[in-house]
C-alpha positions as CSV (number, residue, x, y, z in Angstrom):
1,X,0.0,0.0,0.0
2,X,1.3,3.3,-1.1
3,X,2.0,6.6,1.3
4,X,-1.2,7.8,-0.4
5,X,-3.7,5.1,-0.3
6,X,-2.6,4.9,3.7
7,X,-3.2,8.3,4.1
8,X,-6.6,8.5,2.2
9,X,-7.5,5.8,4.4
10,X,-6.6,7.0,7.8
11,X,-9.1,10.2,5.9
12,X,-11.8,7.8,5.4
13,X,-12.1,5.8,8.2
14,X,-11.2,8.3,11.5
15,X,-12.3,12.5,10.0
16,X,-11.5,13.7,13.6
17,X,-7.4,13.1,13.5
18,X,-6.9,14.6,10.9
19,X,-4.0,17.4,10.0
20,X,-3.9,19.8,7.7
21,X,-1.2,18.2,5.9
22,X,-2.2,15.1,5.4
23,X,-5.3,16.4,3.3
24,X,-3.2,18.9,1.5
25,X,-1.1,15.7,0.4
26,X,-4.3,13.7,-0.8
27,X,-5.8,17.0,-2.8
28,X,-2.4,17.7,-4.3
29,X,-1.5,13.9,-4.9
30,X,-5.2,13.8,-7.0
31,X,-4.3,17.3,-9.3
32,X,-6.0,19.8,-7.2
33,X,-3.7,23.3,-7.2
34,X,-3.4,25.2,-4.4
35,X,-4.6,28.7,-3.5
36,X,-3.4,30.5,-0.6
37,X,-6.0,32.8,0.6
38,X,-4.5,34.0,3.8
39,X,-2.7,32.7,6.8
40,X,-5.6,30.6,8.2
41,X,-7.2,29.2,5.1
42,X,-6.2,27.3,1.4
43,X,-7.9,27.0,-1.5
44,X,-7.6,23.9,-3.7
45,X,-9.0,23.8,-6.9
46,X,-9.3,21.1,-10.2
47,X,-11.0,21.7,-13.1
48,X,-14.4,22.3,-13.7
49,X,-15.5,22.1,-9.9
50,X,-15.9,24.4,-7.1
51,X,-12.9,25.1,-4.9
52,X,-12.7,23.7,-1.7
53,X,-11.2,26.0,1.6
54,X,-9.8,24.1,4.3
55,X,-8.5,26.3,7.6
56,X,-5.4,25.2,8.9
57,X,-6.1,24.5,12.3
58,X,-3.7,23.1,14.6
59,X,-3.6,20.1,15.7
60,X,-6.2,18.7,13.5
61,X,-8.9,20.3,11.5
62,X,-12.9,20.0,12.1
63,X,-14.6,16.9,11.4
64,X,-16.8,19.2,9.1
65,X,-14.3,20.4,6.7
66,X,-13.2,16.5,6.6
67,X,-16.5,15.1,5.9
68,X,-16.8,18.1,3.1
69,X,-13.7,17.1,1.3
70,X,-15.1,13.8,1.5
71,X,-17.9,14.3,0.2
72,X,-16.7,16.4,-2.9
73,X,-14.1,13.8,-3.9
74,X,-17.1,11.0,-3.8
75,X,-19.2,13.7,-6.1
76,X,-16.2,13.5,-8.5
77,X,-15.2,9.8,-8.8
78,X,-12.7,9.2,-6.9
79,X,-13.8,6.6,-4.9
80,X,-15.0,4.2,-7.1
81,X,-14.1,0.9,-5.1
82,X,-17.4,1.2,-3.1
């Protein structure tokens, strides 16, 4: 199993550990660009779709944002395997 498919894993199965970094890895790893808005938020963007803000919160961001990244990356086909 790859450094991604672990860490799009740990995303799946426990949204309230997890960091910043981790979901800037998986949106980065899947072709999103990067925004930087200001200090406390980031915008990623991919073609065709809405962006998506994520705060960076420290130590972990909110369930909410989680489940919303989620969510949009369901919407667009990347999780096929279920």
């Amino acid at each position: 199993m790859s450094k991604f498919e672990k860490a799009l894993l740990r995303l799946r199965q426990n949204p309230k550990h997890v960091r910043y970094e981790e979901i800037e890895f998986i949106l980065l790893h899947l072709g999103f660009e990067k925004r930087q808005v200001s200090t406390n938020h980031a915008i990623f963007r991919i073609k065709n779709q809405m962006p998506i803000s994520i705060p960076k919160r420290k130590p972990f961001i909110k369930p909410t944002y989680v489940k919303i990244v989620l969510h949009r990356l369901e919407k667009m086909g990347f999780f096929d395997d279920e």
